[in-house]
N, C-alpha and C positions, 0 to 999 in steps of 0.2 A: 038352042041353049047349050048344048054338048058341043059345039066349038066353040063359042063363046068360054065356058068353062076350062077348054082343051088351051084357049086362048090366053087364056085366066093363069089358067098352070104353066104353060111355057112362057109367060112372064116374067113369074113369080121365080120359076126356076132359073133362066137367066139372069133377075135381079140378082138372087144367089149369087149365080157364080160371076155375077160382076163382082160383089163386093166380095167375094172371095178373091179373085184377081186381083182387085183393088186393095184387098190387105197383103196379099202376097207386094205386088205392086211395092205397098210403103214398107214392109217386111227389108225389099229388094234392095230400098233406096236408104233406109237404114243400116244395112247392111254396107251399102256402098259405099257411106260417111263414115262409117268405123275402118275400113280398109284402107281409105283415102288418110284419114287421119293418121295410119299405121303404116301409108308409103309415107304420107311427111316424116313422121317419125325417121322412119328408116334410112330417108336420104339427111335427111339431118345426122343421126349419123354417120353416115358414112361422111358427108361434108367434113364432120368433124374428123374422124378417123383419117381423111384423105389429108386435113391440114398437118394431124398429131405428124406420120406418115412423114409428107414435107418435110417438116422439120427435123425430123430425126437423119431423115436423109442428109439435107443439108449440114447437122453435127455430125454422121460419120464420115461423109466427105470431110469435112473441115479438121476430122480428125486423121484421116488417111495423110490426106496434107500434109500435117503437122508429124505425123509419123515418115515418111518420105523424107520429109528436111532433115529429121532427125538422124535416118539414118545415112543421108548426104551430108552430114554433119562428124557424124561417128566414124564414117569412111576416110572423110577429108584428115581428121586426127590421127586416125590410124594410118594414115598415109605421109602424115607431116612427122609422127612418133617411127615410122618405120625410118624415113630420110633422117631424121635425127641420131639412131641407130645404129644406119650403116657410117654416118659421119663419126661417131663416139666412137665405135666398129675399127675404123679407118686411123683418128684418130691414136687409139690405141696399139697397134698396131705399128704405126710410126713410133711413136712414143719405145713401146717395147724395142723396135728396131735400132731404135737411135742410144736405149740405154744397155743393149749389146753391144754395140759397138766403143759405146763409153767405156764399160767393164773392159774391153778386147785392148783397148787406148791406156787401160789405167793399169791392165797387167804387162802389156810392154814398157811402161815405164817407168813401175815397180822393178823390171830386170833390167832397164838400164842406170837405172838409181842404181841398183843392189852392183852391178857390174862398176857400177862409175866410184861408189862407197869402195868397192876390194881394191880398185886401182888408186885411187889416192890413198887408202892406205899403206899399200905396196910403196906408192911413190915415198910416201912419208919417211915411211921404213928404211929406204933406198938412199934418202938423201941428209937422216940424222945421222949424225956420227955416232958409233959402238961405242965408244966410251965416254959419251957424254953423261954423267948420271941424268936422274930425270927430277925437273924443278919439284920441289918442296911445297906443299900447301903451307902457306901459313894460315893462322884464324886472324879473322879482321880485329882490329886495334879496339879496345874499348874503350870510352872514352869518357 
């Protein structure tokens, strides 16, 4: 009867600690549906975070681009504003030169004017007779 009972006991005590296993067990596997559900979670975000990500990527590319042109754009002005510059530059330059030499053209003959003016008056002088008097204004006739 004392194995039997011994029998009885190490039964009983094993049924124990099965269902104690068996509640850790479903413990285990509840456990492992909540974790499961908190990786979907997780990759679900990240999915979304990887797409947001993407995209922003692709707008600051698109924006570097756009900045790039800009300033292959900005360059090419300042490049076209620089040749227009040296042309106004060049321009002026002639201009200035061509109206020294006008002035240089317009004072020689200023003095050959002023030279040619003394000589026909000389000549004038030269060729009236001394005792001519000299003609009389009259006032025009009224009428």
């Amino acid at each position: 009867k004392a194995t039997a009972d011994s029998l009885r006991a190490d039964a009983d005590r094993l049924r124990t600690e099965r269902d104690k296993a068996q509640q850790r067990h479903e413990l285990a596997e509840a456990e492992g549906v909540k974790l499961a559900a908190s990786l979907a979670a997780a990759q679900s975000e990240t999915m979304k975070a990887q797409a947001a990500l993407a995209g922003l990527t692709a707008k600051a590319e698109a924006a570097e681009q756009a900045h790039q042109e800009q300033r292959k754009q900005a360059a090419a002005e300042a490049h076209r504003a620089a040749e227009r510059m040296t042309k106004a530059q060049a321009e002026r330059d002639d201009a200035t030169k061509a109206a020294t030499e006008a002035r240089e053209r317009a004072a020689g003959l200023a003095g050959q004017l002023q030279a040619m003016q003394e000589q026909n008056a000389a000549l004038l002088a030269a060729i009236k007779p001394q005792g001519e008097p000299k003609p009389k204004k009259t006032p025009p006739a009224k009428a």
